[in-house]
NUKEFI-962741 format. One record per atom (N, C-alpha, C): residue in one letter; x, y, z. Coordinates in steps of 0.2 Angstrom, whole numbers, padded with zeros to 4 digits, always signed. Layout:
AXYZ/...
// end
This chain:
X-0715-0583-0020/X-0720-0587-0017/X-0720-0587-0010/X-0715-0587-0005/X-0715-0585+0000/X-0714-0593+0004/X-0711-0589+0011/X-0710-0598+0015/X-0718-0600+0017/X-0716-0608+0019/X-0724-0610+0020/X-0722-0610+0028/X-0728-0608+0033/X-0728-0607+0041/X-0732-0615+0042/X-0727-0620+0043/X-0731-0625+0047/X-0733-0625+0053/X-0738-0627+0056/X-0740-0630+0061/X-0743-0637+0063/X-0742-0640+0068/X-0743-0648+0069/X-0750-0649+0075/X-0754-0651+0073/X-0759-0654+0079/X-0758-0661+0081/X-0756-0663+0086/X-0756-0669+0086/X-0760-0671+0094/X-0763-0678+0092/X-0770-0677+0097/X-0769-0686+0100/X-0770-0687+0104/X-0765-0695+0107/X-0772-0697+0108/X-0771-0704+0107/X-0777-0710+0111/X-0776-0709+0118/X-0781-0709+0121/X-0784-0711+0129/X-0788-0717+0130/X-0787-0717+0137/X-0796-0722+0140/X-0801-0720+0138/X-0802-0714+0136/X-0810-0713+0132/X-0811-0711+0128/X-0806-0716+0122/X-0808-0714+0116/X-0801-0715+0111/X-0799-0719+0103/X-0797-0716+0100/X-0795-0710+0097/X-0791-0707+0095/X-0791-0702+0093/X-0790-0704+0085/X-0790-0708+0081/X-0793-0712+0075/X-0803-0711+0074/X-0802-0711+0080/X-0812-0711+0081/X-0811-0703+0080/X-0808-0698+0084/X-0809-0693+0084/X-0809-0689+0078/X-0805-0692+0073/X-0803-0689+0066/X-0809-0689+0062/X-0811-0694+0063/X-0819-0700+0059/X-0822-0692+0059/X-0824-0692+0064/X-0829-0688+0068/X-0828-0679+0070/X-0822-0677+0068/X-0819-0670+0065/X-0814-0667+0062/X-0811-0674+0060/X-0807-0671+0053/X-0808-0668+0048/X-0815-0667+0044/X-0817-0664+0039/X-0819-0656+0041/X-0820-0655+0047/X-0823-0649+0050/X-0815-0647+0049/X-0810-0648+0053/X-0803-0645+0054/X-0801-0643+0047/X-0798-0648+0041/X-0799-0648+0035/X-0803-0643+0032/X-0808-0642+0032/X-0813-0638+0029/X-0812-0631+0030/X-0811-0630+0039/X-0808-0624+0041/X-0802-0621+0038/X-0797-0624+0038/X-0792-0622+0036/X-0791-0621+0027/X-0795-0626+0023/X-0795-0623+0017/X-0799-0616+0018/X-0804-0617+0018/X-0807-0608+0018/X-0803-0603+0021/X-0800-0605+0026/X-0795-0600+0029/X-0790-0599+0027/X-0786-0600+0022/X-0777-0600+0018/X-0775-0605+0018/X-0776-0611+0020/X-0771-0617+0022/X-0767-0618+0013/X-0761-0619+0013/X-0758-0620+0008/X-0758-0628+0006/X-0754-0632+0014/X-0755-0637+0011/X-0757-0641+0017/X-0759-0649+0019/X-0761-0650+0024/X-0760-0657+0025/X-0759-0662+0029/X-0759-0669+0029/X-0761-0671+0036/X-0763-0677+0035/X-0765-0681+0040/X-0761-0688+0040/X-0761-0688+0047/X-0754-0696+0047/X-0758-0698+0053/X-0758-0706+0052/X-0760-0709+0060/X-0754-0713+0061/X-0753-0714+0067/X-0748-0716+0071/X-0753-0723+0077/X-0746-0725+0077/X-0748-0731+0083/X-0748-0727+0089/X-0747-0720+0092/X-0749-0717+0098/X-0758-0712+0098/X-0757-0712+0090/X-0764-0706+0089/X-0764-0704+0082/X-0765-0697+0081/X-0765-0694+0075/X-0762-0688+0074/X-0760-0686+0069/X-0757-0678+0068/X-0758-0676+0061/X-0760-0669+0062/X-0764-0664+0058/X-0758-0659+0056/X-0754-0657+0050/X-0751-0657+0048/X-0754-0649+0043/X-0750-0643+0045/X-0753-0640+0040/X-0750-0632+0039/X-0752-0629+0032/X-0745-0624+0030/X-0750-0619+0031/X-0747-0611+0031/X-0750-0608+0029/X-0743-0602+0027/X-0747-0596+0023/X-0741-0592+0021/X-0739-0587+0024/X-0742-0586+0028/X-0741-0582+0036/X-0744-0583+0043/X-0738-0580+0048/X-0740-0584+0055/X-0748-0580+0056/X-0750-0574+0053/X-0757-0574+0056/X-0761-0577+0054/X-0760-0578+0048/X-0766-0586+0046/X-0769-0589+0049/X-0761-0594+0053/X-0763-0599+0058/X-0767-0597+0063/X-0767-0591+0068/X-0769-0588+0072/X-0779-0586+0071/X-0777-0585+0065/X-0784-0582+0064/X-0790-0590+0063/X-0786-0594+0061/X-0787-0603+0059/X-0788-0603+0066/X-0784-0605+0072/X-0785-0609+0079/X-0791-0604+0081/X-0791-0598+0081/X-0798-0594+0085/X-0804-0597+0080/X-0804-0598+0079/X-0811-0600+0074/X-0816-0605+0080/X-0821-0605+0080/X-0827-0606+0085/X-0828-0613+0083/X-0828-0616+0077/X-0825-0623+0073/X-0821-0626+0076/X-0815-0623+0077/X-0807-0626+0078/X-0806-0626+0085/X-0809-0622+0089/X-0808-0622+0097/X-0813-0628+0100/X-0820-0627+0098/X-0825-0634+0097/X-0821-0640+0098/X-0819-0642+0090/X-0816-0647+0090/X-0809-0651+0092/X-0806-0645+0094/X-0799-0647+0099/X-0803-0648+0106/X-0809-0646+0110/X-0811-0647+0113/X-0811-0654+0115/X-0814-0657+0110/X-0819-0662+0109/X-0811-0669+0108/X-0806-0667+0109/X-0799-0670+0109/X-0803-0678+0114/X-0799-0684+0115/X-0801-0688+0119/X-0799-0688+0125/X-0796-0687+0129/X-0791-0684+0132/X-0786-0674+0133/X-0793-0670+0134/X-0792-0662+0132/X-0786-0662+0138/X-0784-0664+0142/X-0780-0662+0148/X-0774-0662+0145/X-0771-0669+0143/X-0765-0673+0141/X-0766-0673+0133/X-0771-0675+0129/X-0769-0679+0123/X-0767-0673+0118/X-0767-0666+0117/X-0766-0661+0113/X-0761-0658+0114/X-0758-0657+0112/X-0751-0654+0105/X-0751-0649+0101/X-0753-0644+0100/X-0753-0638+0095/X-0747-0636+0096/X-0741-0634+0091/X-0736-0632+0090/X-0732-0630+0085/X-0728-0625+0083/X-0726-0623+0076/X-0721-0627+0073/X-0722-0629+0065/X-0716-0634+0063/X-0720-0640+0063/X-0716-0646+0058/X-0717-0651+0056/X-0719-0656+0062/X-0724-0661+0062/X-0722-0663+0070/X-0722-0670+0068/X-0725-0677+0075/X-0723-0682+0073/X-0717-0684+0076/X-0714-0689+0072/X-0707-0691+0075/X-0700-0688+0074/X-0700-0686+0068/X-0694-0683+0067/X-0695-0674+0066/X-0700-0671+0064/X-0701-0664+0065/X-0699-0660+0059/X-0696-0664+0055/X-0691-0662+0049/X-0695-0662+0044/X-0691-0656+0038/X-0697-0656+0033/X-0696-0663+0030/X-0692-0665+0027/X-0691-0673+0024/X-0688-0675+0028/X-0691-0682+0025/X-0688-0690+0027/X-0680-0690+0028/X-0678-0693+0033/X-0673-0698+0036/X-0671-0700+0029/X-0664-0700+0028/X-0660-0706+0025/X-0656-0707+0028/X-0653-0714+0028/X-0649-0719+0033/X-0643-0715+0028/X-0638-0713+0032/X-0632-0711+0030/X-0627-0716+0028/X-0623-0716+0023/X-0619-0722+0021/X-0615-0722+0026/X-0610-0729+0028/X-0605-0731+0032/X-0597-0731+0029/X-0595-0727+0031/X-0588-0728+0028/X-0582-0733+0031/X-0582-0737+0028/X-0578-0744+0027/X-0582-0748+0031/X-0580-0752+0037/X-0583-0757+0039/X-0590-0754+0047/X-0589-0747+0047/X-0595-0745+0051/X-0591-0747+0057/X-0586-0748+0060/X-0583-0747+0068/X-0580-0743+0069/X-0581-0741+0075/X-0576-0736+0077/X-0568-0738+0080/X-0564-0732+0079/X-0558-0733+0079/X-0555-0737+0088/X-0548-0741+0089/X-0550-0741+0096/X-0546-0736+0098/X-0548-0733+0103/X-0544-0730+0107/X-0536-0729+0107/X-0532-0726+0108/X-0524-0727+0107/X-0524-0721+0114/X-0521-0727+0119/X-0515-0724+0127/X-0512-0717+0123/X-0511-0717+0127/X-0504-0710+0131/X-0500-0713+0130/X-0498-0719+0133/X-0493-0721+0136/X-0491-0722+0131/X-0493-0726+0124/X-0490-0727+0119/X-0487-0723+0116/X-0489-0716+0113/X-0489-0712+0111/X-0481-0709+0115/X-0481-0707+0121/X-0475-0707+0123/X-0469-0709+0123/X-0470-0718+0122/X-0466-0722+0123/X-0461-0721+0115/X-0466-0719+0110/X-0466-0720+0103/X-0459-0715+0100/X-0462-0707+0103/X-0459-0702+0104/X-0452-0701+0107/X-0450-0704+0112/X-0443-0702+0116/X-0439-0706+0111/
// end
């Protein structure tokens, strides 16, 4: 089957504009393009800072050939904030960038750290 090549679009709220509004109003275009183009797999997430477009393909030129599209430049264009608010980058994005979810790792005994132990002790221990 072959590895999946992710890439992340993440697009932030401004003063002029949601980027929740932004997806309303180009999401389906971006989506669209990218199935017709190879996209393998694809996700959308909204966040309390904006949105992020999440999306595989089976080789880096895929992606490549996906972002030059006259569609895809358009509507990254049309970002609410084009200066600051966009993010194109390879790999998972968002908060953690990882393919899966976070688990809280278990605590071995009580969860404190050990304290410290002197020098001094140790020498004293020794002679």
């Amino acid at each position: 089957m072959g590895t999946l090549h992710w890439w992340s679009i993440e697009v932030f709220d401004s003063a002029r504009g949601s980027a929740d509004r932004w997806r309303d109003a180009y999401g389906n275009a971006l989506t669209e393009a990218a199935i017709t183009h190879g996209a393998y797999e694809w996700e959308w997430h909204r966040h309390s800072w904006g949105v992020l477009f999440e999306i595989a393909f089976r080789g880096e030129e895929r992606f490549e050939s996906y972002r030059n599209l006259p569609v895809v430049l358009a509507t990254l264009d049309a970002v609410p904030d084009p200066v600051n608010g966009l993010l194109v980058y390879p790999g998972r994005g968002g908060s953690s960038g990882r393919v899966w979810p976070r688990r809280p790792r278990p605590v071995s005994g009580a969860g404190a750290a050990p304290l410290p132990v002197s020098r001094e002790i140790l020498v004293a221990r020794v002679a």
